[in-house]
C-alpha positions in Angstrom: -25.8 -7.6 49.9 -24.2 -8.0 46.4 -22.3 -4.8 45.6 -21.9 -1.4 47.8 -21.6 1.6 45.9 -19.4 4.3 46.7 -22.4 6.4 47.2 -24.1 4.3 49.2 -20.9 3.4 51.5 -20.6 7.1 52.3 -24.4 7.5 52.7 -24.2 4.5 55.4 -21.2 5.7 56.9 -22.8 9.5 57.3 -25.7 7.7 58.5 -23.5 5.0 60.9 -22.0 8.6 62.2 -25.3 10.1 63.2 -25.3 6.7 65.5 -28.1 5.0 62.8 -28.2 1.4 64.2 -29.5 0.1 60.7 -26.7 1.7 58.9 -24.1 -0.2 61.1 -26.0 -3.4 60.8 -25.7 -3.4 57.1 -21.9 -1.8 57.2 -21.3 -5.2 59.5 -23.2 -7.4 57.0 -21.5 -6.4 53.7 -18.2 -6.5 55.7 -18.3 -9.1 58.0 -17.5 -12.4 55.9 -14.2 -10.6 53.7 -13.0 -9.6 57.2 -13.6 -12.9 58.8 -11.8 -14.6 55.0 -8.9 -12.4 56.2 -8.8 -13.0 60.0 -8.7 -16.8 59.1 -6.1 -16.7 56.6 -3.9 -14.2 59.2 -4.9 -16.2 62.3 -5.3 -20.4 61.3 -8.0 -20.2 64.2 -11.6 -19.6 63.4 -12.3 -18.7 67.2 -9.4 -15.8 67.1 -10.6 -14.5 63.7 -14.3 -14.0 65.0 -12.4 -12.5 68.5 -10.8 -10.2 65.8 -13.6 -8.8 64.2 -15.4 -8.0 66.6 -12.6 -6.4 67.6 -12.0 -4.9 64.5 -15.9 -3.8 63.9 -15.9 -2.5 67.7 -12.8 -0.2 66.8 -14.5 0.7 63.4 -17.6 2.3 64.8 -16.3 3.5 67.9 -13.9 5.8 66.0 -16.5 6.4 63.2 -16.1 9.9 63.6 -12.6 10.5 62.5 -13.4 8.5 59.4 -12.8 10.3 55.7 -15.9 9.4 53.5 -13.4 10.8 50.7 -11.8 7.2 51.0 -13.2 3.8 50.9 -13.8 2.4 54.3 -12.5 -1.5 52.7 -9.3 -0.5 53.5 -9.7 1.2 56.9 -11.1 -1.9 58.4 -8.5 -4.1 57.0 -5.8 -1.9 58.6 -7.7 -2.4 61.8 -8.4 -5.9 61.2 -4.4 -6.6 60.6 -3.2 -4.2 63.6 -5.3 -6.6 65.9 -3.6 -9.4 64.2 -0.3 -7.9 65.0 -1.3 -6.9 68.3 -2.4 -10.6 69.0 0.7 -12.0 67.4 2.9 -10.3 69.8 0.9 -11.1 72.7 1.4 -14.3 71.9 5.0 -13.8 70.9 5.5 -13.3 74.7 5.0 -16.7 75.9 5.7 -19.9 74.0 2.7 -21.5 71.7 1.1 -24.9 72.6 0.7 -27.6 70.2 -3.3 -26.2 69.5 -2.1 -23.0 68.8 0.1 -24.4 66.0 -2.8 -26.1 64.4 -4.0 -24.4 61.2 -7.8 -24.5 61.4 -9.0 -23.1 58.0 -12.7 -23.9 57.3 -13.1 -26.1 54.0 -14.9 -24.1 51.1 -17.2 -25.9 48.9 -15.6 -26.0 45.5 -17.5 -24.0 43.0 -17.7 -26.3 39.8 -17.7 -23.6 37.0 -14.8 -22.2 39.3 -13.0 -25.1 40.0 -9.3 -24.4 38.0 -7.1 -26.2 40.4 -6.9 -30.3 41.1 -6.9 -31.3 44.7 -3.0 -31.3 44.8 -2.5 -28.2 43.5 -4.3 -26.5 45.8 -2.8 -29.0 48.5 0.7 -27.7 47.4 -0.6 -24.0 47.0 -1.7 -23.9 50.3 1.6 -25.1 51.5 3.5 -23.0 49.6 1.4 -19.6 51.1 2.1 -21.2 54.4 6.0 -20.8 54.2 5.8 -17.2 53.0 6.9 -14.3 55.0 4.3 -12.5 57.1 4.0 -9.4 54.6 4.2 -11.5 51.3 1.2 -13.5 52.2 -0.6 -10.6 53.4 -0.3 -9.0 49.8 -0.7 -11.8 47.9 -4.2 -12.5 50.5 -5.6 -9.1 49.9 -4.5 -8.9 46.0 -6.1 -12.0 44.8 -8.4 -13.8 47.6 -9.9 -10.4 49.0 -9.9 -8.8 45.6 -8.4 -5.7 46.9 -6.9 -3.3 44.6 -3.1 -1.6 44.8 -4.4 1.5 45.8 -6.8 0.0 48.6 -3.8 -3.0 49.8 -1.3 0.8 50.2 -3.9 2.5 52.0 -4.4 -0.5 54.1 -0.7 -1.4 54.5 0.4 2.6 54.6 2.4 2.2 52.1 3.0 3.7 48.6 1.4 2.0 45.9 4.9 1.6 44.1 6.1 -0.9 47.3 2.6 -2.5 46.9 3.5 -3.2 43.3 6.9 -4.2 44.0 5.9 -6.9 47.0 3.6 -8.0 44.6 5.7 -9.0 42.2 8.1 -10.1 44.6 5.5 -11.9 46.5 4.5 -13.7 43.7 8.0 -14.9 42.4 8.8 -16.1 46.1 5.3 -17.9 46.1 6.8 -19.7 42.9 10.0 -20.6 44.4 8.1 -22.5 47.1 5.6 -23.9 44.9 8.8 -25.3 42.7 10.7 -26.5 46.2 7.6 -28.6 47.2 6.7 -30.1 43.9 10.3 -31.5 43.9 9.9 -33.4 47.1 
């Protein structure tokens, strides 16, 4: 699937509440990939991101009912998606990590040549420099520019006005260039 309309998301998600099987299959398909893009960036483990949605899409559809078509459903499953992440965070929290949990384990995209804007070292350095942000400033910055998310969708998904959204944007941002400038020095 290319693009979902917001006619046909609240036609699959009327359908998805009737219990159509079809209509979940395809809500999981145009889904599924952002969600695991966002698990992996929140998580560093490809085998806890797919843990977490599944979680996420088990949650999703078993509280189907209580779902708003008047709103998008991207940001719904996001907020479930980054509860689970927090809820998996502070189990972990509780005991101290091993060495393999402290491994980052982010699958490798193939560059796309017409795409391709950064050199090998700045995204090197980028990478490092989202890697020593806070929790919540990567989590904006993640959802603004990799997931494509707009302001109003990352405050319904963080439950927050759109005002703060703007605002850790912009501070996100001028952080993410403090870090960038800090490791380019070394």
């Amino acid at each position: 699937m290319s693009s979902l309309s917001r006619s046909e998301e609240k036609k699959l998600i009327l359908l998805c509440k009737k219990g159509d099987a079809q209509a979940m299959t395809e809500i999981y398909q145009f889904f599924c990939e952002e969600l695991m893009r966002s698990a992996v960036l929140l998580l560093k483990n490809h085998d806890d991101a797919q843990d977490i949605v599944s979680q996420t899409f088990i949650l999703f559809f078993k509280n189907i009912e209580r779902f708003n078509t008047a709103y998008p459903v991207r940001p719904w499953l996001h907020r479930i998606l980054r509860n689970e992440a927090s809820s998996l965070f502070q189990k972990r929290s509780k005991k101290y990590a091993s060495e393999d949990e402290l491994k980052i384990n982010l699958p490798i995209a193939e560059p796309n040549q017409e795409e391709e804007v950064f050199t090998a070292e700045e995204t090197k350095t980028l990478k490092e420099a989202m890697k020593l942000l806070k929790e919540e400033e990567r989590w904006v910055l993640e959802g603004y520019y990799f997931q494509e998310m707009s302001v109003k969708q990352l405050a319904l998904t963080l439950g927050i006005p759109e005002g703060t959204v703007k605002s850790r944007l912009f501070n996100s941002r001028s952080s993410l260039s403090r870090k960038i400038e800090e490791l380019m020095k070394k």
